[in-house]
C-alpha positions as CSV (number, residue, x, y, z in Angstrom):
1,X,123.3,-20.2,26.4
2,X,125.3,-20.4,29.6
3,X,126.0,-17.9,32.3
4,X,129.7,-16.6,31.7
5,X,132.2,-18.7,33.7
6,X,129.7,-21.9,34.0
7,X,131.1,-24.9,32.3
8,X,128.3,-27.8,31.9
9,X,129.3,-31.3,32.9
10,X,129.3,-33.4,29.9
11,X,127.0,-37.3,31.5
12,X,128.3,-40.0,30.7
13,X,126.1,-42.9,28.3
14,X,125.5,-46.4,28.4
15,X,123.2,-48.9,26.2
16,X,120.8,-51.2,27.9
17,X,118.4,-53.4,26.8
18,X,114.6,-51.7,26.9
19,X,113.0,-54.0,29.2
20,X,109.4,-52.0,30.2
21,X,108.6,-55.7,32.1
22,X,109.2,-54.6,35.4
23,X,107.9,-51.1,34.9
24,X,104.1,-50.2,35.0
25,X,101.2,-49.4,32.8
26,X,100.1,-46.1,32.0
27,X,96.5,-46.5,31.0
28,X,93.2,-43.5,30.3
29,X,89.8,-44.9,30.6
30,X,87.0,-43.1,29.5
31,X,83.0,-42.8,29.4
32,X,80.1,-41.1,30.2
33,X,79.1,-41.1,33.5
34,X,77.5,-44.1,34.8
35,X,79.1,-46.2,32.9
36,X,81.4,-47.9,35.6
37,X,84.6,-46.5,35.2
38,X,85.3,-46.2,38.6
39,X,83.8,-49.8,39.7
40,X,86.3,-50.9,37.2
41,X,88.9,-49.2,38.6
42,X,88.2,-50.7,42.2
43,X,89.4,-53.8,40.9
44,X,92.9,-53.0,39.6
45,X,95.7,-54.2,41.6
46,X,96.0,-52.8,44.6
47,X,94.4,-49.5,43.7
48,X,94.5,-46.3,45.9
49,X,92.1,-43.2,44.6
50,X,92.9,-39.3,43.8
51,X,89.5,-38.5,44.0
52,X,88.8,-35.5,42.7
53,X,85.0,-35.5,41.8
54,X,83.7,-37.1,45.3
55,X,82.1,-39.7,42.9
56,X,83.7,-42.6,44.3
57,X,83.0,-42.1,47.5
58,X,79.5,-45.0,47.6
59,X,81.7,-47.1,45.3
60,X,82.8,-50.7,46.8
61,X,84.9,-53.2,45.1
62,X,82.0,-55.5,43.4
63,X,84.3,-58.4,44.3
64,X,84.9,-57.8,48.2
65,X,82.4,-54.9,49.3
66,X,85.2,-53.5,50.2
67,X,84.9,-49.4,50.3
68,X,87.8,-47.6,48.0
69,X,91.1,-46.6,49.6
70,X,92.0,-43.1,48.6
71,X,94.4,-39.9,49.5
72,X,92.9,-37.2,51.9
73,X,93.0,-33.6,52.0
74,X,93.6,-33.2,48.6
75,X,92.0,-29.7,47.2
76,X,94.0,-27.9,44.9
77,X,96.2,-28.8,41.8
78,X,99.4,-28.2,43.8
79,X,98.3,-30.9,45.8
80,X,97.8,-33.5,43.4
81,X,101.5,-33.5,41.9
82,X,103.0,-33.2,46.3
83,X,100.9,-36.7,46.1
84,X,102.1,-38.0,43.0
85,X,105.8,-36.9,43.9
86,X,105.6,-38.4,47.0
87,X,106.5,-42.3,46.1
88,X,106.8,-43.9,49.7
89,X,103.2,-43.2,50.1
90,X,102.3,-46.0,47.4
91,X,104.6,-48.3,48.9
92,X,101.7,-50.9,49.5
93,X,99.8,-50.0,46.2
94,X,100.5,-51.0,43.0
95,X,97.8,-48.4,41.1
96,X,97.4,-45.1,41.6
97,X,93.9,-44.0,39.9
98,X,93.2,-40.5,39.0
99,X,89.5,-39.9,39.4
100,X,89.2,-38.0,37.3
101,X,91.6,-36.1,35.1
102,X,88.6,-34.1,33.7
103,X,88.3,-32.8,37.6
104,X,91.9,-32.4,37.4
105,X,92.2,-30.2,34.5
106,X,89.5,-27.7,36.2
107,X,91.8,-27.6,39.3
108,X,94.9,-26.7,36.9
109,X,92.9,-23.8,35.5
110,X,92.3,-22.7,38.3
111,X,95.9,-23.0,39.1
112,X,96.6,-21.6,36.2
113,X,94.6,-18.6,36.4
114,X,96.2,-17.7,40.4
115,X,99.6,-18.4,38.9
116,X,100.6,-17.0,36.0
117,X,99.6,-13.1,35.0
118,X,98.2,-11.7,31.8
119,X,99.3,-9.0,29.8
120,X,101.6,-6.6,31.1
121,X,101.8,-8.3,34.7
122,X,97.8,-8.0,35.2
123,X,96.0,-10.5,37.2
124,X,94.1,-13.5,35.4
125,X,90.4,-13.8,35.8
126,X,89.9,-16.6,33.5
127,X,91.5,-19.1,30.7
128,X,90.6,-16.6,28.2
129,X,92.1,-13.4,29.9
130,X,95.7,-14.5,28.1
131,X,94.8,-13.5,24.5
132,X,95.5,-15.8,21.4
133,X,94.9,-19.0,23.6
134,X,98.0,-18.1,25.1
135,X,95.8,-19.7,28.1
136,X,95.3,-23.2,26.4
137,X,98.9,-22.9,25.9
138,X,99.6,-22.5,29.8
139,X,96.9,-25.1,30.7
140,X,98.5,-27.7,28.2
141,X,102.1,-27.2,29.8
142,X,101.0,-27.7,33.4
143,X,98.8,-30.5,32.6
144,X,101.9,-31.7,31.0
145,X,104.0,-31.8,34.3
146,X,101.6,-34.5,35.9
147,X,102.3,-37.0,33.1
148,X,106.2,-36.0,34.5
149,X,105.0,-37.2,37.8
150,X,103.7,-40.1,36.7
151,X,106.2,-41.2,34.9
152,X,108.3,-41.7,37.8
153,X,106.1,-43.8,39.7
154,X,106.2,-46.0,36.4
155,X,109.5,-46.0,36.5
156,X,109.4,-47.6,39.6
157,X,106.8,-50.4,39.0
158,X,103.2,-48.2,39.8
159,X,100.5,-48.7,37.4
160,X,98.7,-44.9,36.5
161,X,95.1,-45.0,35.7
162,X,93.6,-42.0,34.5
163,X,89.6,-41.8,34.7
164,X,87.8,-39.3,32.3
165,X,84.4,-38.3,31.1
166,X,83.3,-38.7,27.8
167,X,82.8,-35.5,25.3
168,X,82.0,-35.4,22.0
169,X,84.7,-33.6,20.3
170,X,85.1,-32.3,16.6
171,X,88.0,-34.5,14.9
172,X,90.0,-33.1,11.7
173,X,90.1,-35.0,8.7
174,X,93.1,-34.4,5.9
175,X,90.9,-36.8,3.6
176,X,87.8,-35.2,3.8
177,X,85.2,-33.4,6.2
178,X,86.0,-33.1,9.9
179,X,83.9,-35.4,12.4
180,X,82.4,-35.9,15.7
181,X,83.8,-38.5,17.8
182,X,83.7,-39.2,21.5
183,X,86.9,-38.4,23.4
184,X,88.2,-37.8,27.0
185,X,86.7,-34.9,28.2
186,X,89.7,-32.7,27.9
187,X,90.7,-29.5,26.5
188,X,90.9,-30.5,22.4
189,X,91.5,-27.3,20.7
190,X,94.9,-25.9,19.1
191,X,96.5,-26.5,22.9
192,X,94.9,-30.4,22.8
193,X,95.1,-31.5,26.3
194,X,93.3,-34.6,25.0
195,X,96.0,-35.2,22.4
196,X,99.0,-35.4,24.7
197,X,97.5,-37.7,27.2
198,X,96.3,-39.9,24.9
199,X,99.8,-39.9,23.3
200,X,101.3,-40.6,26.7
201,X,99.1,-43.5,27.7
202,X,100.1,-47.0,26.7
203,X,95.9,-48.3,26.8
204,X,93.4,-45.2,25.9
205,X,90.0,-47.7,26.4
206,X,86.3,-46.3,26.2
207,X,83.3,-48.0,28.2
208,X,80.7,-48.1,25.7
209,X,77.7,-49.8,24.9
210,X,78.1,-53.6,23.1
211,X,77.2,-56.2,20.8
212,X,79.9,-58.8,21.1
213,X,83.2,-58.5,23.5
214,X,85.5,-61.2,24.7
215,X,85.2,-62.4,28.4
216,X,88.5,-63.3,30.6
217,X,88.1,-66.8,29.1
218,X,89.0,-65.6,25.6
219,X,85.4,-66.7,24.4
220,X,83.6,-64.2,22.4
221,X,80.4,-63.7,24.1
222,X,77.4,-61.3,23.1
223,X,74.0,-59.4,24.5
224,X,76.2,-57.4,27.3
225,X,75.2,-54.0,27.9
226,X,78.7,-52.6,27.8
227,X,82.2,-53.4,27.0
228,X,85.4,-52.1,26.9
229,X,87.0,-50.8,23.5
230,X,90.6,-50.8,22.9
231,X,91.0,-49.8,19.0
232,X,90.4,-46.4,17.5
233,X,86.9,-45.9,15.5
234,X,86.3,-43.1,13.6
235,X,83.8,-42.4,16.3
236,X,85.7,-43.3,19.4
237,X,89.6,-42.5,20.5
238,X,91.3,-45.8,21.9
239,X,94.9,-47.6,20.9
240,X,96.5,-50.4,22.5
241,X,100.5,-51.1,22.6
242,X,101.7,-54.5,23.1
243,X,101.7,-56.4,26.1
244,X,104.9,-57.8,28.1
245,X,105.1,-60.6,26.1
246,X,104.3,-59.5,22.4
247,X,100.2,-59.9,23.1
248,X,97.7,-57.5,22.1
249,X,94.4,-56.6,24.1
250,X,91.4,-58.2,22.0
251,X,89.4,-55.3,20.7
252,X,86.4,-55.1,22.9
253,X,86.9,-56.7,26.5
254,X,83.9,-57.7,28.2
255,X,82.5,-55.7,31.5
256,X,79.2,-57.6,31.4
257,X,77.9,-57.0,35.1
258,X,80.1,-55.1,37.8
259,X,82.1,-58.1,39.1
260,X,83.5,-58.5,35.6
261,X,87.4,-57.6,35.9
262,X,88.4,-59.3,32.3
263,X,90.3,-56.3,31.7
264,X,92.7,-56.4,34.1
265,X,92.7,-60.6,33.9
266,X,93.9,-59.5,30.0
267,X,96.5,-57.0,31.2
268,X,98.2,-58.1,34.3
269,X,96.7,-62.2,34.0
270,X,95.1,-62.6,37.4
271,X,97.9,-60.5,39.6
272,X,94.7,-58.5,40.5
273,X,93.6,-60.8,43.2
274,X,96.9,-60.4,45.0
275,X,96.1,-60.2,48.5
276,X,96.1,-56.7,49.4
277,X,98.2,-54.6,51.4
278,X,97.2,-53.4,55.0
279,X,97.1,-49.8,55.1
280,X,99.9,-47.4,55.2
């Protein structure tokens, strides 16, 4: 309801056709660790790291030996959205990689926890000091303002690459028993984390061991020791949404040795060996 004598300015509306072409791709890759997420993500276009987890920092692009690019002086979850708000900074990147959200989530409950007092005004001393997972509740909503941030930057053309580690997460099941299946390692309970980035994200692919995949010349090909997997399993979470032009991602993308960029040849066709940018 508003204030008395505050009249609300009624916006005015247009129709437009829903053209995402020119806009970016909001993608969550996950695995256990080792796996190669973040060699993979070295080979994005024009990638620039939020580290978070100081594991990238011995990576180098496979393909130029080239060490990774990232943001400095970031150390608290306040931080990370100034960054992500802060769009003249990626003027020479076209992806902005997140490594990792599960290091990101531990900075927001922290956050959280400093912020926002308990019961009847007392200080926090941890997610649980809220009551009813009132906490969950909190950590879901400000996890919820980066994927705000974010989607301005896509707005604008930036690709967002989220890195997680894997978990192994009990699943419900209307049809029968609940399950174990391997997730983002992410909050997952009544409060799911998990569940609204995966929701947000048009590519939720898991690094996994393989039998078969399909390389960048759309030939299946077998005996790799891992792959990328872009279709939900009962065991694993991953979706797809179309592509630009009406293509789907095949459903398991080779990443046979650590030079193999086939996933980004399938989702942006080779504009990952644009030349890259000097730095800012």
């Amino acid at each position: 309801m508003l204030p008395p004598n505050r009249t609300r300015l009624k916006k005015t509306f247009g129709i437009k056709t829903w053209d995402g072409g020119l806009q970016g791709e909001k993608m969550l890759v996950y695995g256990k660790s080792g796996m190669g997420k973040t060699t993979l993500a070295s080979m994005a276009p024009r990638p620039v790291f939020i580290g978070l987890d100081d594991g990238g920092r011995k990576i180098r692009n496979p393909k130029t030996n080239e060490a990774l690019r990232f943001v400095d002086g970031i150390t608290t979850f306040d931080d990370v959205r100034d960054v992500l708000r802060s769009t003249s900074l990626f003027e020479n990147n076209k992806t902005i990689v997140i490594d990792t959200v599960t290091a990101l989530e531990f900075l927001c409950t922290a956050h959280v926890i400093k912020t926002v007092p308990a019961k009847d005004n007392v200080p926090a001393t941890n997610i649980e000091s809220y009551g009813w997972g009132k906490g969950y509740r909190h950590l879901l909503d400000f996890m919820s303002l980066i994927l705000q941030d974010c989607d301005a930057l896509v707005k604008v053309g930036k690709n967002i690459l989220f890195l997680a580690q894997n978990q192994l997460a009990r699943q419900s099941n209307a049809e029968g028993d609940d399950y174990l299946a391997d997730m983002p390692s992410l909050y997952c309970g009544k409060w799911s984390v998990a569940d609204r980035y995966i929701e947000w994200a048009d590519h939720v692919l898991i690094i996994r061991d393989v039998g078969l995949a399909v390389g960048k010349d759309k030939k299946v090909k077998g005996g790799q020791d891992r792959a990328v997997f872009t279709i939900k399993q009962p065991y694993y979470a991953a979706k797809s949404r179309p592509l630009v032009d009406g293509s789907h991602l095949p459903e398991a993308i080779s990443f046979a040795s650590a030079e193999d960029d086939s996933l980004w040849t399938f989702l942006f066709g080779g504009k990952q060996d644009e030349t890259k940018a000097d730095d800012n």
